[in-house]
C-alpha positions in Angstrom: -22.1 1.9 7.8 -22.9 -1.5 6.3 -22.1 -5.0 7.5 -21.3 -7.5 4.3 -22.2 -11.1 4.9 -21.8 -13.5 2.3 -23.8 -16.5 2.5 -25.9 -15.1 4.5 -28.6 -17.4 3.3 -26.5 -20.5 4.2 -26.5 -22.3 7.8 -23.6 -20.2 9.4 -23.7 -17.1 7.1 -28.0 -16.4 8.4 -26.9 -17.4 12.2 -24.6 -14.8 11.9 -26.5 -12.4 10.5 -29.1 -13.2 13.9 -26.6 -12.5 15.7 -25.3 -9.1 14.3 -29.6 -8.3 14.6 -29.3 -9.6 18.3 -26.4 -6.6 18.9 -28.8 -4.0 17.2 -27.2 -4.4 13.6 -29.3 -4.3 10.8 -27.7 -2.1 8.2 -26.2 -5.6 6.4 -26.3 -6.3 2.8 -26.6 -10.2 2.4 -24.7 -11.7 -0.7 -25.9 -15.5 -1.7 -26.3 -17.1 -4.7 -30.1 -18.6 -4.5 -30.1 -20.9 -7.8 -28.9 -24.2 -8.5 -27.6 -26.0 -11.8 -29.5 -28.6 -11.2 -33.5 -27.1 -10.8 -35.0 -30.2 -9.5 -32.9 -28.9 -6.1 -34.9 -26.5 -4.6 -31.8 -24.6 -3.4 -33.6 -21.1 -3.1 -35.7 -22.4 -0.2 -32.8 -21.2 2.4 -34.4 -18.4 1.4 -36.2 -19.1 5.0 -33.3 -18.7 7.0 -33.0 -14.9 6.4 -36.9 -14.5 6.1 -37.4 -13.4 9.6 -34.2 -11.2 9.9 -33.4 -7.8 9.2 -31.3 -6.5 6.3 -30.8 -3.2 4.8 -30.5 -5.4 0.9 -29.5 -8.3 -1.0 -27.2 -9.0 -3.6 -26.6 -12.2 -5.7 -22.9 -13.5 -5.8 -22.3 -13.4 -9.3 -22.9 -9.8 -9.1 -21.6 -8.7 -6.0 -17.9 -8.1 -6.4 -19.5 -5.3 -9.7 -21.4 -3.3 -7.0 -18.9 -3.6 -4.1 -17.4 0.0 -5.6 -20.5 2.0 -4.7 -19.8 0.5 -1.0 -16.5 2.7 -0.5 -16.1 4.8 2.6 -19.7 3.0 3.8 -18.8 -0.6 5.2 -18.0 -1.3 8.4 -16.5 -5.2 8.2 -16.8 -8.1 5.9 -18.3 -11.4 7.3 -16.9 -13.8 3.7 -18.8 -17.1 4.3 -20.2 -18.2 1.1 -18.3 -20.8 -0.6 -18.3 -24.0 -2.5 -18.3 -26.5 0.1 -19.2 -29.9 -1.6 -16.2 -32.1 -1.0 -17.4 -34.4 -3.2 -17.1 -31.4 -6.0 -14.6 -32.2 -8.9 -14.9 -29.4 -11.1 -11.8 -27.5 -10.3 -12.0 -24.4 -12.4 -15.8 -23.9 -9.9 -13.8 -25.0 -7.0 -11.2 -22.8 -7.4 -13.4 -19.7 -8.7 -15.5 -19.5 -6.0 -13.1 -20.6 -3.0 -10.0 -18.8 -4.5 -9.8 -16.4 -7.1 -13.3 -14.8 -5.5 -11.8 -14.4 -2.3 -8.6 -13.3 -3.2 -10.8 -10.5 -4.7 -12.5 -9.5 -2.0 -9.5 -9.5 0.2 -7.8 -7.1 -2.4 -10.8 -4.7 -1.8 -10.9 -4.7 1.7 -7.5 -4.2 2.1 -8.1 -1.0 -0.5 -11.0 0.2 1.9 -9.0 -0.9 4.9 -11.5 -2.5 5.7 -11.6 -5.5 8.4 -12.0 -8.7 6.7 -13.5 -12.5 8.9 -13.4 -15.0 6.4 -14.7 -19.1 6.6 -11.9 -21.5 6.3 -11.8 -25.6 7.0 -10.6 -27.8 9.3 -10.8 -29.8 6.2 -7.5 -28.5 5.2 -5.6 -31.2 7.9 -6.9 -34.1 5.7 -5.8 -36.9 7.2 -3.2 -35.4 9.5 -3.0 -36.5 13.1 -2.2 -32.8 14.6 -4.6 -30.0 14.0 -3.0 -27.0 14.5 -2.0 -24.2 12.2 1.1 -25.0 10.9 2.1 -26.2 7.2 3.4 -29.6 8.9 -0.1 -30.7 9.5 -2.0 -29.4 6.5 -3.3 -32.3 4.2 -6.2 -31.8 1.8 -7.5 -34.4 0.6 -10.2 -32.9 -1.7 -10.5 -30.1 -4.3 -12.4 -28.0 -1.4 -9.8 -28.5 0.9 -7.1 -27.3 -1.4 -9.0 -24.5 -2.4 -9.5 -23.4 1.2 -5.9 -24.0 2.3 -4.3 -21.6 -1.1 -6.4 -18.8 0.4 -5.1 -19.2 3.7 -1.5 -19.4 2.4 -2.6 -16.6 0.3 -3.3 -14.3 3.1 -0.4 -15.7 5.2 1.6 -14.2 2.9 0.3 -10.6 2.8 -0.5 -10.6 7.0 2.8 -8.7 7.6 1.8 -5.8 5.4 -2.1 -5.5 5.6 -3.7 -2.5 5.8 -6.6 -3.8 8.3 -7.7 -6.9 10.0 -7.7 -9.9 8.6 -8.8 -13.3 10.4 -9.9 -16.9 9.1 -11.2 -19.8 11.0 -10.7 -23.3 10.4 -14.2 -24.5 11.2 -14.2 -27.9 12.8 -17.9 -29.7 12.8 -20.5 -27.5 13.0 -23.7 -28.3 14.1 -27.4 -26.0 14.6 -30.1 -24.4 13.0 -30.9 -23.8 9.9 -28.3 -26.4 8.2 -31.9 -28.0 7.2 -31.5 -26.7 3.5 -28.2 -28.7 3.0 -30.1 -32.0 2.8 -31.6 -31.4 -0.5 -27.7 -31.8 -1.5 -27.7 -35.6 -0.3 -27.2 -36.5 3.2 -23.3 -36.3 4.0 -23.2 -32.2 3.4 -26.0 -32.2 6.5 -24.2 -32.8 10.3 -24.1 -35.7 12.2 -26.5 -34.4 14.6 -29.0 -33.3 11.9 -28.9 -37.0 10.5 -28.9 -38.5 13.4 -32.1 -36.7 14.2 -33.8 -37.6 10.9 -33.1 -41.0 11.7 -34.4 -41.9 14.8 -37.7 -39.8 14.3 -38.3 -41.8 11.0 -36.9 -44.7 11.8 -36.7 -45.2 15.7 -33.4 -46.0 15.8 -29.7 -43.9 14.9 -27.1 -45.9 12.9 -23.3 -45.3 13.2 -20.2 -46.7 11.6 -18.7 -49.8 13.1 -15.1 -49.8 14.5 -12.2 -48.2 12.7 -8.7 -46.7 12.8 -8.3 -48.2 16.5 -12.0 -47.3 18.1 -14.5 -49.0 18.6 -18.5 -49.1 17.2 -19.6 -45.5 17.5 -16.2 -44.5 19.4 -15.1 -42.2 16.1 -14.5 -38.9 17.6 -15.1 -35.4 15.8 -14.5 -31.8 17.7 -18.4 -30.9 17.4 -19.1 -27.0 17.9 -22.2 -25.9 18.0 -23.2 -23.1 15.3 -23.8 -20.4 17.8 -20.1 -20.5 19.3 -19.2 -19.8 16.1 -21.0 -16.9 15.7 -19.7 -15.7 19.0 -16.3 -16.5 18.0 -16.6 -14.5 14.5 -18.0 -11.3 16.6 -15.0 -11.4 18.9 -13.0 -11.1 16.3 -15.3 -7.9 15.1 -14.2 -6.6 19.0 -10.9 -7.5 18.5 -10.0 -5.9 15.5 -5.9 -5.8 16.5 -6.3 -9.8 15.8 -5.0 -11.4 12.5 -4.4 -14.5 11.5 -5.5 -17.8 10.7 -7.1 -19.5 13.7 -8.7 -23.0 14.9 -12.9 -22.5 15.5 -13.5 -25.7 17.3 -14.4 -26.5 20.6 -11.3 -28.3 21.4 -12.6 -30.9 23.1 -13.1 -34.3 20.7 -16.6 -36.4 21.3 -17.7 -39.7 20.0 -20.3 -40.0 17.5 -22.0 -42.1 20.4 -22.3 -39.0 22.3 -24.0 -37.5 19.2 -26.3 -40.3 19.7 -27.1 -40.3 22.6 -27.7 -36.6 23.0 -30.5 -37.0 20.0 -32.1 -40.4 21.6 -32.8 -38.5 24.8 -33.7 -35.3 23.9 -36.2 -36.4 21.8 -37.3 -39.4 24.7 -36.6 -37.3 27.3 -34.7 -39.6 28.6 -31.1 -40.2 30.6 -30.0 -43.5 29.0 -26.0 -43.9 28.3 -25.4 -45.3 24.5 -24.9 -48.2 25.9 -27.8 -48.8 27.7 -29.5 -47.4 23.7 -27.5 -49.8 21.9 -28.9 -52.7 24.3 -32.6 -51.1 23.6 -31.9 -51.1 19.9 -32.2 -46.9 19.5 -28.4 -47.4 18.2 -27.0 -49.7 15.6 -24.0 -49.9 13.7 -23.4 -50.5 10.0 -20.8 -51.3 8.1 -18.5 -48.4 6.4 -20.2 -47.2 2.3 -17.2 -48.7 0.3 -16.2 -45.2 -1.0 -15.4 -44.4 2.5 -13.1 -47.3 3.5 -9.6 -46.1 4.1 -10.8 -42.3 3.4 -12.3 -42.1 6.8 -11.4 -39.3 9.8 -11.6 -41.0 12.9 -10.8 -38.3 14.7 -10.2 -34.5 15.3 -9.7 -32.2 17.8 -8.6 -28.2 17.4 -6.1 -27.0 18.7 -7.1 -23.6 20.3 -3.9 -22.2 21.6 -3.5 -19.6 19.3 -7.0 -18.5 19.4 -6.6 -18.4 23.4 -3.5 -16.9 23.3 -5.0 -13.9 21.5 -7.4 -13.2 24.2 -10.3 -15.6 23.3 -11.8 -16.7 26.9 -15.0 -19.0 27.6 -15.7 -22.2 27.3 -17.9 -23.9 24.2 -21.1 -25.7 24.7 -20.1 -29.6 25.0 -21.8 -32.1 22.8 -24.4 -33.0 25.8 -25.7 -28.9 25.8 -25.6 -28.2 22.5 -26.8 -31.1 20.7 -30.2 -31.0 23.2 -30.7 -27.7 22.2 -30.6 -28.1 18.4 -32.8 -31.0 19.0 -35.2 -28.7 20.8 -35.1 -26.3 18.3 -35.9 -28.7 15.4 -38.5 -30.3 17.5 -40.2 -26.7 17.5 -40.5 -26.7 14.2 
């Protein structure tokens, strides 16, 4: 029986598929799409990420959903994260191909095969709403991405009662990890926080972060940072679990500053103890002003909700923003 990810070249898509090789799984066809419009973007280096893994084949995107027929009776779930996930993207027809109509697709299939189906949504669908949990009251998108992410959700909200097998989505907060590395070459804000943050202070000895805004102070934003491996863990729970439906928070629920980011960075790489305090007064943190497309368009904060993801038998607890960020750090410094 095969395992389907999609994106599996991508930074969540290839940590999963390590961790399906980690449980002994290595019957998985990977789906990704490894060319770019634009050829001066070397976009099929993530190629790297599944280089050292094991997978039974690979299949581009574009022809994927053609083959999937010759799959019937022989897969065991479907791991859906490739998508378009530029919010910056404004053409909507791509947008809404590849977040919507392709998924919408896939779901119809799996639900033919009855076959279980763990799909990547957004936190990004909450815009700028101040609650973040998974009701229509607090869904916002700001951004073609968003929307496109947030119709699918509705989409399978709508067929949940009647489904033939499982069926689960999670709202993925800030993640963080290896082998995000690739994203840079498609400018700096599609990387994580901790990623930049890193490039920053080993090129330029120091880590900048916004000033102030919406009621915090210099660095005192705060984001719900999880760590790429708790969502891993979280998506092969939901393989465990298959009785779980839904559409579910995948955050650690617990909101940090980007100071804490920072800091975590600084002294990993320093080996060091130093609050950000004590780094701002050394000069390893500085704060610049807010990129005028950003002013007023700014999240100051989130923070899942993970009720409804607790109340279906998730148990644990997440690595914090201290544990997680010194071990990405470690990793890249490996490298």
């Amino acid at each position: 029986m095969y395992y389907i990810v999609t994106g599996a070249a991508g930074f969540i898509g290839s940590r999963l598929v390590e961790g399906l090789n980690r449980r002994g799984i290595n019957e998985i066809i990977a789906v990704d799409n490894l060319q770019h419009a634009d050829k001066s973007r070397p976009s099929g280096d993530k190629f790297r990420n599944l280089a050292r893994l094991r997978i039974a084949d690979y299949l581009d995107q574009a022809e994927f959903l053609a083959e999937i027929d010759h799959f019937d009776g022989g897969v065991e779930a479907v791991f859906h994260q490739g998508a378009c996930s530029d919010t910056t993207e404004t053409d909507g027809r791509y947008v809404m191909d590849t977040n919507y109509r392709y998924s919408k697709q896939l779901l119809e299939w799996c639900q033919e095969e009855e076959v279980p189906l763990l799909y990547a949504s957004s936190a990004a669908v909450y815009g700028d709403s101040a609650g973040f949990r998974e009701e229509a009251a607090c869904e916002k998108p700001l951004n073609l991405y968003a929307y496109s992410k947030l119709l699918f959700d509705g989409y399978v909200r709508q067929m949940l009662s009647g489904r033939t097998s499982q069926v689960a989505g999670l709202r993925y907060f800030n993640v963080y990890g290896p082998n995000e590395e690739h994203k840079a070459f498609y400018g700096t804000n599609m990387t994580s926080v901790a990623y930049q943050a890193f490039n920053q202070f080993t090129k330029e000895k120091k880590v900048k972060l916004f000033v102030g805004s919406g009621g915090y102070g210099e660095g005192e934003q705060r984001r719900d940072f999880i760590h790429v491996d708790d969502v891993v863990a979280v998506n092969l729970w939901l393989l465990e679990h298959g009785g779980v439906s839904g559409i579910f928070n995948c955050g650690t629920g617990r909101a940090q500053s980007f100071n804490d980011v920072a800091a975590a960075v600084i002294n990993t790489v320093k080996g060091s103890a130093a609050s950000s305090a004590e780094l701002v007064s050394q000069g390893l943190i500085a704060y610049v002003p807010f990129p005028p497309q950003l002013v007023g368009k700014y999240q100051s904060y989130t923070q899942a909700d993970m009720s409804r993801l607790r109340a279906a038998g998730l148990d644990g607890d997440f690595m914090s923003v201290e544990q997680g960020v010194a071990a990405y750090v470690a990793d890249l410094l490996a490298r």
